[in-house]
N, CA, C and O of each residue as an XYZ file, in Angstrom:
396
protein
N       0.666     -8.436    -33.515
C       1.054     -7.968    -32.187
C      -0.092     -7.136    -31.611
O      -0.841     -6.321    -32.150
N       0.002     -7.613    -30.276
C      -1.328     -6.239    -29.737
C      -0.800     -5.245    -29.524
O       0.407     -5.071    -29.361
N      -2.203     -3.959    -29.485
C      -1.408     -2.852    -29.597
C      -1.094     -2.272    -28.472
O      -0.987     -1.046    -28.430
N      -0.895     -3.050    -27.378
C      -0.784     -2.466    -25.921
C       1.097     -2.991    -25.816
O       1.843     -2.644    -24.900
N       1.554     -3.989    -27.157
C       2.325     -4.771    -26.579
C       4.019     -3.521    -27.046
O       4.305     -2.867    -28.049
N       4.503     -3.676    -26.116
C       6.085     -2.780    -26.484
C       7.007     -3.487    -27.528
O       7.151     -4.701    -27.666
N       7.416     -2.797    -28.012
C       8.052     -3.265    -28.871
C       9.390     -3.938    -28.525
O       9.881     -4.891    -29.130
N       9.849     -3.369    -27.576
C      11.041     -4.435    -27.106
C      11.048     -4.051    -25.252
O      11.030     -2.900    -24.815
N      11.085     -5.549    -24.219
C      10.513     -5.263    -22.862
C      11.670     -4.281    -22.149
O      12.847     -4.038    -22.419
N      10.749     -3.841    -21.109
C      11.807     -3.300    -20.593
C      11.867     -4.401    -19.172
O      10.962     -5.087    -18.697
N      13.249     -4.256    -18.755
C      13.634     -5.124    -17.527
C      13.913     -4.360    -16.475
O      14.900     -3.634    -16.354
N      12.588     -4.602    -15.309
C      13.161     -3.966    -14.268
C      13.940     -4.612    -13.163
O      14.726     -5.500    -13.494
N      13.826     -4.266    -11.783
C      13.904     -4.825    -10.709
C      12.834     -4.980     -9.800
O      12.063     -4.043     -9.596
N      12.708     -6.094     -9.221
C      11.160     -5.987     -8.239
C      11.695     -6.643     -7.072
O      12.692     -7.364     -7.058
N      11.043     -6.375     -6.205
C      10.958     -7.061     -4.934
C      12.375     -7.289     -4.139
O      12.689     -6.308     -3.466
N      13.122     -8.185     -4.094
C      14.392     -8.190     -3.521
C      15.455     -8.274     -4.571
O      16.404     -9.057     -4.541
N      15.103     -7.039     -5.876
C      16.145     -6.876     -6.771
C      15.835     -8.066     -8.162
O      16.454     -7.936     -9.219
N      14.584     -9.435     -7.912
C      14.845    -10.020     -8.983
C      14.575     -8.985    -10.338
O      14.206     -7.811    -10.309
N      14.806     -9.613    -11.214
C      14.210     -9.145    -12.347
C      13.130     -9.544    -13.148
O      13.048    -10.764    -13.289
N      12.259     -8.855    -13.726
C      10.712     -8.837    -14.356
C      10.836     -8.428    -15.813
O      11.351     -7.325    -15.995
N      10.590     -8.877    -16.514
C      10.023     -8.218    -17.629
C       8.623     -7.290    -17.837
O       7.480     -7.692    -17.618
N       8.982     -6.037    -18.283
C       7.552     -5.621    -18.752
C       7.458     -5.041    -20.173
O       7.954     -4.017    -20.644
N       6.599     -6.086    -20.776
C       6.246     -6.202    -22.112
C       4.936     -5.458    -22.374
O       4.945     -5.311    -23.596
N       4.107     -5.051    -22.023
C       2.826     -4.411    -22.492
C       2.404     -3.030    -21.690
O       2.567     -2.900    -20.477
N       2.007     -2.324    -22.292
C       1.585     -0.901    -21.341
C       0.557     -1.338    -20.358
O       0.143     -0.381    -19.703
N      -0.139     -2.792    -19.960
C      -0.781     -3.520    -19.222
C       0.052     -4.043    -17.818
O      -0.304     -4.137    -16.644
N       1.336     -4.334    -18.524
C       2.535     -4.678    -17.442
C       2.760     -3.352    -16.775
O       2.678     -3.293    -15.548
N       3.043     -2.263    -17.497
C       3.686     -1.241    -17.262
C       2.705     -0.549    -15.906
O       3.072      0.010    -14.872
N       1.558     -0.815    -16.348
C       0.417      0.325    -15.399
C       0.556     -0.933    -14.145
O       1.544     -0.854    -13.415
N      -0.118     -1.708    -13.989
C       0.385     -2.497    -13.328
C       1.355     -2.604    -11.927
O       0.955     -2.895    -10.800
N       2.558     -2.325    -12.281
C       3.861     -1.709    -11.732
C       3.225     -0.896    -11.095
O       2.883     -1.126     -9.935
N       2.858      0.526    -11.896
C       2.863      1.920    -11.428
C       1.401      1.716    -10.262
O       1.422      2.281     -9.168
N       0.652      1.171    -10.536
C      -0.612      1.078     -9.820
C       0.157      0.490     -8.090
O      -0.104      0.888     -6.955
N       1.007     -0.429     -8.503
C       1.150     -1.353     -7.053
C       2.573     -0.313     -6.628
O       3.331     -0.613     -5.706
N       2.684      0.488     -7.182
C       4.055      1.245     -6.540
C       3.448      2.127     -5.479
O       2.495      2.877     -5.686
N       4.262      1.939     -3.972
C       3.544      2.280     -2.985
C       3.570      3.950     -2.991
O       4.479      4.616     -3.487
N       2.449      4.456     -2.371
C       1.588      5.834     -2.547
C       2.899      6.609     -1.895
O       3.245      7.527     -2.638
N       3.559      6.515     -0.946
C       4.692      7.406     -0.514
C       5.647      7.604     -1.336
O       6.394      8.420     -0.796
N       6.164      7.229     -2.641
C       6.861      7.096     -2.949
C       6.636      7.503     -4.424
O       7.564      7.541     -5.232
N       5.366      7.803     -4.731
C       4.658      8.409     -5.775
C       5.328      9.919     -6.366
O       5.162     10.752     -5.475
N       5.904     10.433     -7.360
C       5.899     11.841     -7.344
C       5.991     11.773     -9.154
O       5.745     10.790     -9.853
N       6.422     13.139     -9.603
C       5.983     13.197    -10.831
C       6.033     12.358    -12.042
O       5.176     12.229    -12.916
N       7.312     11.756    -11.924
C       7.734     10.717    -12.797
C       6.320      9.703    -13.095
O       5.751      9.353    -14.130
N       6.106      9.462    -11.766
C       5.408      8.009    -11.588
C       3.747      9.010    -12.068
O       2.758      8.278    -12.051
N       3.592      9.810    -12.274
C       1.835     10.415    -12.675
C       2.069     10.786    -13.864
O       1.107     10.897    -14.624
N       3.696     11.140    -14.441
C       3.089     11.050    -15.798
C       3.736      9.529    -16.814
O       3.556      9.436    -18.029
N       4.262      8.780    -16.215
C       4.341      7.459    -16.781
C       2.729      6.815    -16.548
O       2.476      6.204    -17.587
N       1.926      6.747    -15.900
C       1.169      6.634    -15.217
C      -0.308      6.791    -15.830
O      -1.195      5.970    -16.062
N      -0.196      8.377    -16.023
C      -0.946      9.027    -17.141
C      -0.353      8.416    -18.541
O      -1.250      7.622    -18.823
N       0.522      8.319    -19.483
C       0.775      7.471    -20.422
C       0.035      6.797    -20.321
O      -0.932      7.019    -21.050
N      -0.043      5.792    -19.583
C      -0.569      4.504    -19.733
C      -1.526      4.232    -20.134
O      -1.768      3.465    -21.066
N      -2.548      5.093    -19.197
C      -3.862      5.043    -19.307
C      -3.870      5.293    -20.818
O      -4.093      4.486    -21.720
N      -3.548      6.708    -20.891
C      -4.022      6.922    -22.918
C      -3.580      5.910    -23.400
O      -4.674      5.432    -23.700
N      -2.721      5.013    -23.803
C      -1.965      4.259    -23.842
C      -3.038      3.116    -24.113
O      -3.194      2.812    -25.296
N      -3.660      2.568    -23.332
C      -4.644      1.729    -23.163
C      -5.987      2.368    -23.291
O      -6.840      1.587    -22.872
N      -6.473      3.439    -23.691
C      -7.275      3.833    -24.508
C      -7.079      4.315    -25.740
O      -7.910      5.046    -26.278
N      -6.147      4.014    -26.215
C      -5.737      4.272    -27.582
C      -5.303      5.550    -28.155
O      -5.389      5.898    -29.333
N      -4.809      6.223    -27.125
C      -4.737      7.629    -27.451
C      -3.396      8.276    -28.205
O      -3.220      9.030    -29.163
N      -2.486      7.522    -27.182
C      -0.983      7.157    -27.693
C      -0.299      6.207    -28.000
O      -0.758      5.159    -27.544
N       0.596      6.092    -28.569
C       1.585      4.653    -28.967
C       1.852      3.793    -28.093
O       2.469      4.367    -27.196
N       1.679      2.377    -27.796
C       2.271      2.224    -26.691
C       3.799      2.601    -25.949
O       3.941      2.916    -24.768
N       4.838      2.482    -26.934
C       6.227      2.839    -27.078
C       6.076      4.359    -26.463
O       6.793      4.539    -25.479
N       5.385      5.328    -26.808
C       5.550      6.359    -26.469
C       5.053      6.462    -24.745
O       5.385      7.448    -24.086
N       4.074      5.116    -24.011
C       4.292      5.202    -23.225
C       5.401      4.616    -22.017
O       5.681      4.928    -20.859
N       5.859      3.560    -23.030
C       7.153      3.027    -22.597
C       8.427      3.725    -22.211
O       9.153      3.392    -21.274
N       8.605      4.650    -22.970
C       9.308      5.217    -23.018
C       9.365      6.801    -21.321
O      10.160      7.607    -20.838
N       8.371      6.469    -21.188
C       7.541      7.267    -19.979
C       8.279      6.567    -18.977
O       9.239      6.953    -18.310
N       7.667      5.464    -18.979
C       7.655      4.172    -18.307
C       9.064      3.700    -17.750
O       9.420      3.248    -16.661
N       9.700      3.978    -18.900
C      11.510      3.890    -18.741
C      12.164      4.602    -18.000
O      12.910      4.149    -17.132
N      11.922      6.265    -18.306
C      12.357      7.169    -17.304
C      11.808      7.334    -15.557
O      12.399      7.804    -14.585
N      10.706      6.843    -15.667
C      10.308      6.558    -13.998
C      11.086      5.619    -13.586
O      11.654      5.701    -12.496
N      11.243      4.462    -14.495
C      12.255      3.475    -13.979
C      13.867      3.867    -13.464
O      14.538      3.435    -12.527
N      14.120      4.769    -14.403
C      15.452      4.967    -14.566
C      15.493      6.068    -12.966
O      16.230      6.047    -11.980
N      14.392      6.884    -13.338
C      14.613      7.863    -11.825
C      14.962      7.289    -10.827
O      15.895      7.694    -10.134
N      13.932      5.715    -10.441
C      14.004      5.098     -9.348
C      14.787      3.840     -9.001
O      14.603      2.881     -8.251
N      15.907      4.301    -10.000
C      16.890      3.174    -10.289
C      16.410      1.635    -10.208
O      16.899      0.851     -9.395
N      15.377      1.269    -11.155
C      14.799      0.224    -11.165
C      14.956     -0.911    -12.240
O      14.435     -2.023    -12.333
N      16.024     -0.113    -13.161
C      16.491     -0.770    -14.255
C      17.447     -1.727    -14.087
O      18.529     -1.750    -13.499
N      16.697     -2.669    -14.854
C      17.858     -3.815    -15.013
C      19.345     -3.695    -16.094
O      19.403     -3.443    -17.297
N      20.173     -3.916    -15.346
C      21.598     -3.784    -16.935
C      21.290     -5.012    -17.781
O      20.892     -6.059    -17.270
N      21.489     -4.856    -19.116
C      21.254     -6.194    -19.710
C      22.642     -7.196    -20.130
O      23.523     -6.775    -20.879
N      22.665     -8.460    -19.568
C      23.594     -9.289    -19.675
C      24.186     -9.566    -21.188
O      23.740    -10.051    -22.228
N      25.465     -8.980    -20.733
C      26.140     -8.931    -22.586
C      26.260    -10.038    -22.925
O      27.174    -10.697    -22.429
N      25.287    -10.689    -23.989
C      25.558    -11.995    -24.834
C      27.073    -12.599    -25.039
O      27.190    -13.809    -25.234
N      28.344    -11.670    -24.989
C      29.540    -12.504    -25.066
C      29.829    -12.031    -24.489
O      29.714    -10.818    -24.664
N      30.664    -12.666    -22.904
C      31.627    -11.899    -21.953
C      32.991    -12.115    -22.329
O      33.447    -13.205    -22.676
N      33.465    -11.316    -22.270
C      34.700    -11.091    -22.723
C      35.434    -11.176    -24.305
O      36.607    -11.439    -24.568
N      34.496    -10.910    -25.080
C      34.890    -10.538    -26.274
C      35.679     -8.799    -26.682
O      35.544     -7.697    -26.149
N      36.264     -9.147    -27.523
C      37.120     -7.674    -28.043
C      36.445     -7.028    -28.893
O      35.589     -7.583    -29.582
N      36.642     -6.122    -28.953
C      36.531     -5.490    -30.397
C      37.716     -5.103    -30.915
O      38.733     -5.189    -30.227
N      37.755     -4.546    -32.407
C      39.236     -4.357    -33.037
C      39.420     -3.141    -32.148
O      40.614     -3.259    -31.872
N      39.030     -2.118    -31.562
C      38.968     -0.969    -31.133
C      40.057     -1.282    -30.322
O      40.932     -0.421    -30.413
N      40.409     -2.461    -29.343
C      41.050     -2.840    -28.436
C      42.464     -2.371    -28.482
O      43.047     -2.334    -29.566
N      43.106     -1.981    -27.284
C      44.354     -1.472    -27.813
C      45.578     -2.840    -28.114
O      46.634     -2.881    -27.484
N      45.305     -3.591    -28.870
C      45.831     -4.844    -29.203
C      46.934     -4.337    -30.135
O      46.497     -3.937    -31.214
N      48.243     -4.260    -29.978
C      48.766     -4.230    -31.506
C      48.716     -5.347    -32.394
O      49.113     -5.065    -33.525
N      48.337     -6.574    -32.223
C      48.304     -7.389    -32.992
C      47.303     -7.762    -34.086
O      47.431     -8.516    -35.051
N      45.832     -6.709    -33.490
C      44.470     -6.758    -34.291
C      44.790     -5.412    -34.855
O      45.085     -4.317    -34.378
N      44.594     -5.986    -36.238
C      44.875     -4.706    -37.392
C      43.189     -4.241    -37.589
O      42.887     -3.324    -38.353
């Protein structure tokens, strides 16, 4: 694996809401580079800053992902991830019939 690459992507939203994957602190800066200048504030300089070390080897990539995540999350840019089974139970369910 390269070492720029995340260990598991994160999914945002772009453009008219589709969704993107970003898999590498290469993806990640990327984003932050084309995210327009008005709209810039701390989140986005120190996900930002991550990166860079990030891609000079300074920090983990994950540790800048994780940067990366919370700018997302500030700017509600996160994708929900589609639950592999819809409508499955768990025993938790208030079922009396599942012991």
């Amino acid at each position: 694996m390269k070492p720029d690459m995340f260990r598991e992507p994160v999914t945002i939203l772009v453009g008219l809401g589709f969704p993107a994957k970003v898999c590498s602190v290469m993806d990640a800066y990327r984003h932050l580079v084309e995210w327009p200048g008005s709209f810039r504030d701390a989140a986005h300089s120190v996900a930002l800053n991550a990166c860079q070390a990030a891609l000079r080897g300074e920090i983990e990539a994950d540790t800048a992902r994780g940067l990366f995540v919370a700018f997302a999350e500030k700017h509600e840019l996160l994708s929900a991830e589609t639950p592999l089974v819809l409508g499955a139970r768990s025993r938790n369910d208030s079922d009396p019939h599942v012991q």
